[in-house]
C-alpha positions in Angstrom: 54.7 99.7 137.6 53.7 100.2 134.2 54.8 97.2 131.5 56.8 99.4 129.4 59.0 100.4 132.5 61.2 98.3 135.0 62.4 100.0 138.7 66.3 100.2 138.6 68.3 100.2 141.9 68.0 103.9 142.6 64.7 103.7 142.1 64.5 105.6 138.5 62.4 104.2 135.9 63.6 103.0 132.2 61.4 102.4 129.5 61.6 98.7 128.1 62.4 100.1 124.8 65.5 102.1 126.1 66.4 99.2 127.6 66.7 97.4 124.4 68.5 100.0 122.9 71.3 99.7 125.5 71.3 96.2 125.2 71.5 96.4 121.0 74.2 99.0 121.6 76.2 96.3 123.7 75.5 93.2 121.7 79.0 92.0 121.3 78.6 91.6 117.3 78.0 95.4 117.0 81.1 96.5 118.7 84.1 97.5 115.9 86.5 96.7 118.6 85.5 93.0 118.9 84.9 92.7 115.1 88.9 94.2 114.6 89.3 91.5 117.5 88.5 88.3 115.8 89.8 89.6 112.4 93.3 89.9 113.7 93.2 86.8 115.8 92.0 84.9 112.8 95.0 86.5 110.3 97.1 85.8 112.6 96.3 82.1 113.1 96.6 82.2 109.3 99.6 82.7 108.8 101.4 80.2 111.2 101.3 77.6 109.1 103.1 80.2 106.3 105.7 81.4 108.9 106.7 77.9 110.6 109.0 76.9 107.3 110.8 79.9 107.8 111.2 79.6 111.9 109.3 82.6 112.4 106.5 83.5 114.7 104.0 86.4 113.5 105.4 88.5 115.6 108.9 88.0 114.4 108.1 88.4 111.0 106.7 91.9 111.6 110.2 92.7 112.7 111.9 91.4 110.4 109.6 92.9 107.7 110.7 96.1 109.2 114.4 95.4 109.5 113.8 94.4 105.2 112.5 97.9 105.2 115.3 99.9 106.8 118.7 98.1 108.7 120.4 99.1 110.9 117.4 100.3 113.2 117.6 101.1 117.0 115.4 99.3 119.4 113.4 102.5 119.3 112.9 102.8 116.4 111.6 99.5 115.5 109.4 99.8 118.4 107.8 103.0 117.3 107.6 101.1 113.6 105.8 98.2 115.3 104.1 99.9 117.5 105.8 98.0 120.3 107.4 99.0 123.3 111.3 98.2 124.5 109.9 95.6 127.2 107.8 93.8 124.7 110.4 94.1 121.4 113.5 93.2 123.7 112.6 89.0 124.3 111.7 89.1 120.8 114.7 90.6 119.4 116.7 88.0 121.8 115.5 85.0 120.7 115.7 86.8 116.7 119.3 86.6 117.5 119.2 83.3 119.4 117.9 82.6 116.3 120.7 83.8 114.1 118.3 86.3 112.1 120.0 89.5 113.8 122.8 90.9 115.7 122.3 93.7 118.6 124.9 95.8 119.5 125.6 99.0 121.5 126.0 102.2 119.9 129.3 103.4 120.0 127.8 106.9 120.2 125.6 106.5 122.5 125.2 103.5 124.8 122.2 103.7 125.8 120.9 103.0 122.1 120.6 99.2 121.0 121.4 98.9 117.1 119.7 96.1 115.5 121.1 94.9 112.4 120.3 91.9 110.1 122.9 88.9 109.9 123.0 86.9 106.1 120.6 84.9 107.8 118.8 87.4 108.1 118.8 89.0 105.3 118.5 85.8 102.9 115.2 84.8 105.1 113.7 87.7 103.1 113.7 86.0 99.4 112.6 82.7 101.3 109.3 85.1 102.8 108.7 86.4 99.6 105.8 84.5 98.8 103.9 85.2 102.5 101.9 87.6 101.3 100.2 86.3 98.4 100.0 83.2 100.1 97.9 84.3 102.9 96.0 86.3 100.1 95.0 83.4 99.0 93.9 82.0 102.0 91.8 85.2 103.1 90.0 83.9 99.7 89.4 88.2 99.3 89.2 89.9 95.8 92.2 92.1 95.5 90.7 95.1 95.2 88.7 94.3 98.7 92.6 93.7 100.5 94.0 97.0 99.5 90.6 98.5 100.4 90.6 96.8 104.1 94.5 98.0 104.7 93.3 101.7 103.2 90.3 101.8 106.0 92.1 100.1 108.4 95.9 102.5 108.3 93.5 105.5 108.2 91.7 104.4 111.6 95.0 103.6 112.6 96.0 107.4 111.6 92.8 108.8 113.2 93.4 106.7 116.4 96.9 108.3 116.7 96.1 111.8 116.3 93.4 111.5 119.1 95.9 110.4 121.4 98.2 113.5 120.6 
């Protein structure tokens, strides 16, 4: 067998250099999937220690962020704002109103329809959260101009990703 080439198990022949080609294609630093990976588990971790004063995991914030938005929602709804399905949104909307934060009732027009809706806990949480955001600004230590520039490329992959799965 020639140096440049290695036997595979059906026998076939690949060039060392194609070889390392594969093996730079799958370094796990070159994959966008991995990088978006750590990013997000690394906000995330940053902003516990903003959430805890408020009760709120990150998770729980993103809801009620969306409930700040636009109350009364249906399970549904938030779901498809959160990009989270009913089995994973319905815990976490139980121990929100465990929690006192929001209230879930039954439509009267339909019953199969959960309405959520924000309690004055709730809502008052939502002056008290007002500073999160620059806060973890500040910690991502990120020119401004570079945040709004990551959200921009990262909603329009987001977009992209979504109309691929159409």
């Amino acid at each position: 067998m020639s140096p440049k080439a290695t036997k595979t198990t059906d026998d076939r022949r690949t060039p060392t250099s194609d070889r390392r080609g594969v093996a730079e294609q799958l370094r796990l630093d070159n994959q966008l999937c991995f990088a978006l990976y750590a990013a997000t588990g690394l906000v995330t971790r940053a902003y516990r220690p903003l959430l805890e004063p408020l009760g709120l995991t990150y998770p729980q914030y993103l809801a009620m962020m969306a409930l700040w938005e636009k109350a009364p929602r249906t399970v549904s709804d938030l779901g498809e704002a959160l990009g989270l399905d009913s089995g994973t949104l319905t815990p976490l909307l139980k121990r929100m109103e465990g929690a006192g934060l929001v209230r879930r009732t039954r439509d009267a027009a339909d019953e199969r329809r959960v309405q959520i809706t924000l309690t004055d806990v709730g809502q008052a949480l939502q002056e008290k959260a007002a500073g999160v955001p620059l806060a973890l600004a500040c910690a991502l230590d990120l020119p401004g101009e570079e945040i709004v520039s990551l959200r921009t490329t990262l909603q329009d992959l987001a977009r992209r990703m979504r109309g691929t799965q159409d």
